[in-house]
C-alpha positions as CSV (number, residue, x, y, z in Angstrom):
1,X,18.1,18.6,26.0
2,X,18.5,15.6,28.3
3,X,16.2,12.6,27.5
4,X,13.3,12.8,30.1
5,X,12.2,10.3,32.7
6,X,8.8,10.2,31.5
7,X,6.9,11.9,28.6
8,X,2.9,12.9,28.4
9,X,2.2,10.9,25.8
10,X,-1.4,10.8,23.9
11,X,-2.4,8.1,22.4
12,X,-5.1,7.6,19.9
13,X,-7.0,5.0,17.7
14,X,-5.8,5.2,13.6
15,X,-8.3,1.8,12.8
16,X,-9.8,2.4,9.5
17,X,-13.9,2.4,9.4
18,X,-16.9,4.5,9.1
19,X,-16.8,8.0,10.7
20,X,-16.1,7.5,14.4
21,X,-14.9,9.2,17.4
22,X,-12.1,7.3,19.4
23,X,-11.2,8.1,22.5
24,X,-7.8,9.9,23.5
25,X,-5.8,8.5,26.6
26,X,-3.0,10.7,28.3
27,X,-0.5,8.9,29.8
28,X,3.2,9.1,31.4
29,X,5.5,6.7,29.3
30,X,8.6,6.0,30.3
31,X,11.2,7.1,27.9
32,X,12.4,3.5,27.4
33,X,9.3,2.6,26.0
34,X,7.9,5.6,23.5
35,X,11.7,4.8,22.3
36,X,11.1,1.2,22.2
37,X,7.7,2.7,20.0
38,X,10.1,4.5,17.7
39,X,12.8,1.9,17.0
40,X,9.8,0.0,15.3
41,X,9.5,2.5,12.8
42,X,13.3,4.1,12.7
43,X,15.2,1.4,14.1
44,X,18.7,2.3,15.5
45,X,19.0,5.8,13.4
46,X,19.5,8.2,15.3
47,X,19.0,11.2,13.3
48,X,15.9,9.8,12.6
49,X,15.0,9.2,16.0
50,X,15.9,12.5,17.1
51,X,13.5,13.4,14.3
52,X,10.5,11.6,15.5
53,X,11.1,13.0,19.2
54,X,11.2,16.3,17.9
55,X,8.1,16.4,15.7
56,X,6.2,14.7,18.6
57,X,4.5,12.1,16.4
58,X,4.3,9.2,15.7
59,X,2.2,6.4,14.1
60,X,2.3,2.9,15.0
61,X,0.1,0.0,14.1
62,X,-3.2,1.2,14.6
63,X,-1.8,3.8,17.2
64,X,-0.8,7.3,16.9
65,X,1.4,8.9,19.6
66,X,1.5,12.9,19.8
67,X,3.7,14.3,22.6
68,X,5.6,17.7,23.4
69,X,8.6,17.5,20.9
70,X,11.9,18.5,22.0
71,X,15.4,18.0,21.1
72,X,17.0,15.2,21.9
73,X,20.7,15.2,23.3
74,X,22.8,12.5,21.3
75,X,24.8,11.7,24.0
76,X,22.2,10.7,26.5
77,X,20.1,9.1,23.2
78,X,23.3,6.8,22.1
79,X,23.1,5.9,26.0
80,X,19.6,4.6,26.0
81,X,19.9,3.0,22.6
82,X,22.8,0.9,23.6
83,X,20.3,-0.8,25.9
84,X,18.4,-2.5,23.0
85,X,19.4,-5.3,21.6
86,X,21.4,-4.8,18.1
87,X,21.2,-7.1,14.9
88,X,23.3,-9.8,15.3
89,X,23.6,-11.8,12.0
90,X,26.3,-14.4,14.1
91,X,23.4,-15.9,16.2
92,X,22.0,-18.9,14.4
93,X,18.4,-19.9,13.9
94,X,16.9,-22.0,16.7
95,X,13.5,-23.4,16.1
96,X,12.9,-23.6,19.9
97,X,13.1,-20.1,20.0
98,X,11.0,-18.9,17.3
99,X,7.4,-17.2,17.8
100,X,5.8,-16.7,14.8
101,X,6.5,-17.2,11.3
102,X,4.9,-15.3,8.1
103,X,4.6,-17.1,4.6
104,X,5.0,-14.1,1.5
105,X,5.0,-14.4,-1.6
106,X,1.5,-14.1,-3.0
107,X,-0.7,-11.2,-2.4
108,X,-1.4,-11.6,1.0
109,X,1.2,-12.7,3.7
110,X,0.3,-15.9,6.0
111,X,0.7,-14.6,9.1
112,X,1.5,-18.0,11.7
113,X,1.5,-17.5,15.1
114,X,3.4,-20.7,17.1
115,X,0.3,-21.6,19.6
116,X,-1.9,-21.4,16.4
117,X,0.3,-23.6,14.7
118,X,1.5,-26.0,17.1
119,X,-1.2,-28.2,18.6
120,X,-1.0,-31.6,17.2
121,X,-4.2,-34.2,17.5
122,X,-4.4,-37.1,19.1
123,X,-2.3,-40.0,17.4
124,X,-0.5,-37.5,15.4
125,X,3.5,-37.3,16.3
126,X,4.0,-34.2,14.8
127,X,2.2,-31.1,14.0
128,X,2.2,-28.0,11.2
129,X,4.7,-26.2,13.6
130,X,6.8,-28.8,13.6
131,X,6.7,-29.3,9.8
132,X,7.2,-26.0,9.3
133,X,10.5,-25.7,11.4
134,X,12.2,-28.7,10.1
135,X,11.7,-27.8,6.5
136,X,13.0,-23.9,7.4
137,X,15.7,-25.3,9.1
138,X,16.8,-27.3,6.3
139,X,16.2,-24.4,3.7
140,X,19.0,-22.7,5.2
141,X,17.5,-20.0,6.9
142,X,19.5,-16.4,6.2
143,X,19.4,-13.9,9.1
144,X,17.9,-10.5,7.8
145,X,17.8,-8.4,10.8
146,X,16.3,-7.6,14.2
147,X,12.6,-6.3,14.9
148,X,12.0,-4.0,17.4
149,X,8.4,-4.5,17.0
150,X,8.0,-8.0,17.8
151,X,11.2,-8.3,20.0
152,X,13.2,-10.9,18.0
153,X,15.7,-12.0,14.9
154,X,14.2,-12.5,11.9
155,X,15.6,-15.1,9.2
156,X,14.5,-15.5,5.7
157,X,14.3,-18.5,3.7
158,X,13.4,-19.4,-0.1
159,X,11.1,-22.0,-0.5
160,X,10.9,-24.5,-3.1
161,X,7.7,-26.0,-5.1
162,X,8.1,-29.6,-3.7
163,X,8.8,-28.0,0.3
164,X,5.5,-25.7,-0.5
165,X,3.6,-28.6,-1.3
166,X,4.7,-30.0,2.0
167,X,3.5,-26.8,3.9
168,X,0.1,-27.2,2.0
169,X,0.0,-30.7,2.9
170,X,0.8,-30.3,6.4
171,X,-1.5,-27.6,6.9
172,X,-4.4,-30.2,7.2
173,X,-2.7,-31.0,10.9
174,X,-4.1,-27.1,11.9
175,X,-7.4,-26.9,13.9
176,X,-8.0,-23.6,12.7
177,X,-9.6,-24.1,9.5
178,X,-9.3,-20.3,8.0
179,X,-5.5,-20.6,8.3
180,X,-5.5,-23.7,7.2
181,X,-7.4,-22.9,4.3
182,X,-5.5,-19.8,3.5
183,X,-2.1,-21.8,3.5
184,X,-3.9,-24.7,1.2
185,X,-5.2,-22.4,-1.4
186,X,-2.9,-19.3,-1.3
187,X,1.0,-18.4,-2.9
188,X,3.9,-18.5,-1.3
189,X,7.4,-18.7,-1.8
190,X,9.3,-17.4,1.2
191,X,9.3,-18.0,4.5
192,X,10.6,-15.4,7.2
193,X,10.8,-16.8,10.7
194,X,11.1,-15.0,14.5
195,X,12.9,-16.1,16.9
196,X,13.0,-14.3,20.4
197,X,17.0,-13.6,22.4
């Protein structure tokens, strides 16, 4: 069956917590986007994407999607897929271009977002964002893929003790004091950076 323009979609609250009763909104999607909602979780395969569009479900983030499934035609599927962007391990890293970075290693990941991260005080030249770019960029940053959830390239870079310490040093330049505590206290080793097209 051809894709559709649009698809009933119902959407629905998965948050975790005591017993409650969320709402369910029924809307029109358009095709691009519940696709856009599936190449979070299946990326560019399309037998798994035909899949998901057949079952009619699908659970993203804290949202679950439930539509009419149907079969999806390949042909008109490999149409609308070629109009997302594909990995592209030949475009380098460009700090400019980066949105958020996340710090793993330990048992929680450091999520940094770059407006949380990049105010600098008063007489300061320089702040945690800025730190945090130069020393990825001189790690040599390795290109591991393309996120269809967050719309950007994602590079990966090892980090060693002395440019941790740096981090945890720099951190004191943040104005929010819960990241800035988390980055202080907790482990981390790698550092995987997003930069948007």
């Amino acid at each position: 069956m051809a894709l559709p323009a649009t698809v009933r979609v119902k959407l629905s609250s998965e948050a975790a917590g005591a017993i409650a009763i969320t709402p369910v909104v029924v809307q029109e999607l358009p095709i691009r986007e519940l696709v856009g909602h599936v190449l979070t979780v299946a990326g560019k395969d399309e037998d798994r994407l035909r899949e998901i569009l057949l079952r009619g479900s699908l659970l993203s983030g804290a949202s679950r999607f439930r539509w009419t499934g149907w079969e999806a035609e390949r042909e008109s599927l490999c149409e609308l897929l070629s109009t997302f962007p594909d990995p592209d391990p030949t475009i380098a890293f460009a700090p400019s271009r980066c949105t958020r970075a996340v710090l793993t290693g330990g048992r929680q990941a450091i999520e940094i977002g770059r407006e949380a991260a990049a105010s600098r005080g008063l007489f300061r030249r320089s702040g945690f964002w800025d730190e945090l770019m130069q020393m990825v960029s001189s790690s040599g940053p390795v290109y591991a893929g393309y996120s269809y959830r967050d719309g950007a390239d994602r590079y990966r870079c090892l980090l060693t003790a002395a440019t941790c310490a740096r981090l945890r040093a720099a951190a004191q330049n943040l104005r929010h004091s819960t990241l800035r505590a988390r980055i202080q206290a907790e482990a981390f080793a790698v550092a995987e950076v997003y930069t948007a097209r």
